[in-house]
N, C-alpha and C positions, 0 to 999 in steps of 0.2 A: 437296089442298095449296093453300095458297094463292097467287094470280094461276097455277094450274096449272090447279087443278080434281081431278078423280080419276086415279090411276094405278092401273094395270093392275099387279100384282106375284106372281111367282111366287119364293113361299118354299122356299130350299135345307134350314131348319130352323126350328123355333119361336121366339119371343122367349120369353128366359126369365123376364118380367112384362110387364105393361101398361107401353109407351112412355109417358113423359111429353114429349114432345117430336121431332120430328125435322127436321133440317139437309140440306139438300142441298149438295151441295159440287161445283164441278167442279177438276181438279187441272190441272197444268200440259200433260198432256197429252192435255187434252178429254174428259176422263171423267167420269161424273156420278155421284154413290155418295151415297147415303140414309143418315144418321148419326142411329141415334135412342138417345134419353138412357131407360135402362133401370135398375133396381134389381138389382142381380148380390147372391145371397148366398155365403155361405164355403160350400165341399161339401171340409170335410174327406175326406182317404183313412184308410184303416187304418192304421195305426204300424207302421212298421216298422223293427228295427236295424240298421240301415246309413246311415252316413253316408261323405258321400267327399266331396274334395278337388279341385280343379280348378285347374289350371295354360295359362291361354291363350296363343297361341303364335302364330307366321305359319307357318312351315311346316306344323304342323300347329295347325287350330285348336284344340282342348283335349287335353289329355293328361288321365285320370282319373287318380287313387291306387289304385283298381283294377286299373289295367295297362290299359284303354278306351281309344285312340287315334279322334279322330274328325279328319277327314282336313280341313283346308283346302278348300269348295267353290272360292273365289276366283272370285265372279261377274261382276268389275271384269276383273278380268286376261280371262278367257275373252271377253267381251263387249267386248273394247278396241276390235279391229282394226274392229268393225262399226261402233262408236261411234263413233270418228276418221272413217270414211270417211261418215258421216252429219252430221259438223260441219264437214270438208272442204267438202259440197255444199252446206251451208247458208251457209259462208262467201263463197260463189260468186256468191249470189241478191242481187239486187237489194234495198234497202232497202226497205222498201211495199210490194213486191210480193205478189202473193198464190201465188208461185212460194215467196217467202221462207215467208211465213206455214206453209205446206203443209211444207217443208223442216225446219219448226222443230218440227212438229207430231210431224213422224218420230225427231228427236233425244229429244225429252221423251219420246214414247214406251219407246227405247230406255235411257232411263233408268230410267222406272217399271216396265221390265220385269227390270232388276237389282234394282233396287228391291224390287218384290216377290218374285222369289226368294230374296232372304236376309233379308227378314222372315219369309216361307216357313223358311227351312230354322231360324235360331233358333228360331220357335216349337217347330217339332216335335224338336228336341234339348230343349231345355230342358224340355217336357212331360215326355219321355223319361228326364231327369235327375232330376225332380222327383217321377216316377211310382217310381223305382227307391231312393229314397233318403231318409230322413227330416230328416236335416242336409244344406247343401252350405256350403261355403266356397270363396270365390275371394278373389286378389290383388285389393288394391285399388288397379289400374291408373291411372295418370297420363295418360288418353287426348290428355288438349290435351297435353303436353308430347311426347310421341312423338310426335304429328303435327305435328311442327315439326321431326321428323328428316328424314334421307333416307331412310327407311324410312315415310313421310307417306302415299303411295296405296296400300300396302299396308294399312298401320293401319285406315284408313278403307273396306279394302273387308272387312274381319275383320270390323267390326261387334261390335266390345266391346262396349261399349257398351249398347246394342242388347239383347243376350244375356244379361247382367248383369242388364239392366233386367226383362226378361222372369222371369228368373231369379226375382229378389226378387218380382215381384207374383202368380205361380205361386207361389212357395212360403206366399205370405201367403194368397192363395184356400183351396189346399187342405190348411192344415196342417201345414207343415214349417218346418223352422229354416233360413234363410239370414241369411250374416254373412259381410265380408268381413275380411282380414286385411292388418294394415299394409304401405303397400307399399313400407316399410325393413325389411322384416322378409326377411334373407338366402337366401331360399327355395332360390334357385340355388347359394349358395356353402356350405350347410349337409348333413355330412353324416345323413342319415336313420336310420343303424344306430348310429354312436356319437355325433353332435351335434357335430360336429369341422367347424370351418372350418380350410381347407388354404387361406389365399391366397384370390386373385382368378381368376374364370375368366372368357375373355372368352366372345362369343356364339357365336365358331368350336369350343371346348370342347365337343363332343354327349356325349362318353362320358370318364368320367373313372375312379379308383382311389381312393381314401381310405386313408392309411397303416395304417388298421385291417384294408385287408384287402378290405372291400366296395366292390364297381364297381357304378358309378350311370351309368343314361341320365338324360342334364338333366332334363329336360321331367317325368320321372316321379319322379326324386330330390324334385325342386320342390313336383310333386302333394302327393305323400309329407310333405313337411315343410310344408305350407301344411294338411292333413290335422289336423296333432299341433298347428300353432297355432292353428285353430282351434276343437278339443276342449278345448285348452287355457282359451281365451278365453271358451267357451260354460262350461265348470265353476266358474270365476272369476264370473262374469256370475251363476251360480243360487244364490252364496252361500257357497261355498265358500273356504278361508279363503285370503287371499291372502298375509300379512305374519305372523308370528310374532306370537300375543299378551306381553305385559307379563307375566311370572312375579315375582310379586314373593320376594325374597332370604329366603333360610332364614336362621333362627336361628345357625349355626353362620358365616354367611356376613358377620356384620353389623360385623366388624373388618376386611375389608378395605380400606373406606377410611379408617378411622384407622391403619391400619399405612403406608399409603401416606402420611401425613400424617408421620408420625413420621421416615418415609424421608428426606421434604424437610427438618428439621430445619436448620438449618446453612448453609442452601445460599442466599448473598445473593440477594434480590430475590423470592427466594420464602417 
């Protein structure tokens, strides 16, 4: 490498072609990671019929349309009390000091150690998602505008985002259809067995009734209905007809506008 010379490297797996290039990087908290620019081809999977629907949440992070619950890690929240009391101590240290510098070094650390566990835990969901299903659909979330709630540190340790992203370039490597669905589109206030909005329900609402009869959990009602508009979306999308064609008027049909002409007779101004 250049002004380095040769390094020594012990490969955890192969590159999947011949590098053209590679970056070294160090991050914020003094780590050094070898980035090399490689040719990646598609490795489609097999097809298979199942698609499902995905409903993301803070309590829980995804709800499937399959009835799949995949639980909130919450790497932010478990890691807080360490992380406060690691910018407490840095807040302590002297400016220049090499007391500060070492204090900061522990902070950032503790950052890229959330950091990479929920880049960690997305990837291997979404693989997971992507391996078991040919379609997915998700909400397409207003991320800046909820992190502008009070609900802002939670938003941001979910990793929508993130997850979504993973989402879509999995599914484009190996073969599958992702697509996301409007996100006016009543996911939560819609019932899933008859298509019956009852009203407004706020976020305290978990389990609700539908006058037809069927009791919905949100989170899965949601799945469920983000599921059908999706399928929706993708059959619209391959051609299928969207708007009634033009029938043009039978023979037997061709006096009703002259009988409606006839009607106005009489009638000033027209």
């Amino acid at each position: 490498m250049p002004k380095i010379g040769d390094v020594d490297v012990r490969w955890s797996r192969e590159l999947p072609s011949e590098p053209s290039s590679v970056t070294v990087i160090k991050d914020a908290s003094g780590r050094y990671f070898a980035s090399f620019v490689v040719v990646l081809d598609d490795e489609p999977m097999p097809e298979l019929d199942t698609d499902v629907g995905l409903d993301l949440g803070l309590a829980t992070f995804v709800v499937l349309s399959n009835g799949k619950v995949v639980d909130s890690p919450k790497f932010f929240r478990r890691a807080e009390r360490r992380l406060r009391k690691a910018q407490q101590n840095l807040s302590r240290k002297q400016k220049g000091s090499k007391n500060r510098a070492k204090a900061r070094i522990t902070v950032a650390r503790a950052h890229a150690k959330i950091r990479d566990a929920r880049l960690d835990f997305a990837h291997k969901r979404s693989m997971a998602i992507i391996r078991e299903n040919q379609a997915v659909y998700v909400e397409d979330l207003c991320v800046k505008g909820l992190a502008r709630t009070r609900l802002a540190k939670s938003v941001h340790d979910a990793g929508w985002s993130m997850f979504t992203r993973l989402l879509e370039e999995k599914a484009t490597r190996y073969g599958r259809h992702f697509s996301r669905v409007d996100r006016w589109f009543p996911s939560s206030q819609l019932c899933s067995v008859c298509g019956r909005i009852d009203g407004l329900k706020p976020l305290s609402v978990r389990w609700w009734t539908c006058p037809c009869g069927a009791e919905h959990d949100r989170d899965l009602n949601a799945a469920r209905n983000i599921l059908a508009a999706g399928r929706a979306e993708r059959l619209n999308a391959c051609g299928a007809q969207v708007r009634p064609e033009r029938v043009p008027a039978q023979r037997g049909e061709a006096g009703t506008h002259r009988e409606r002409q006839s009607a106005l007779v009489g009638i000033p101004g027209l």
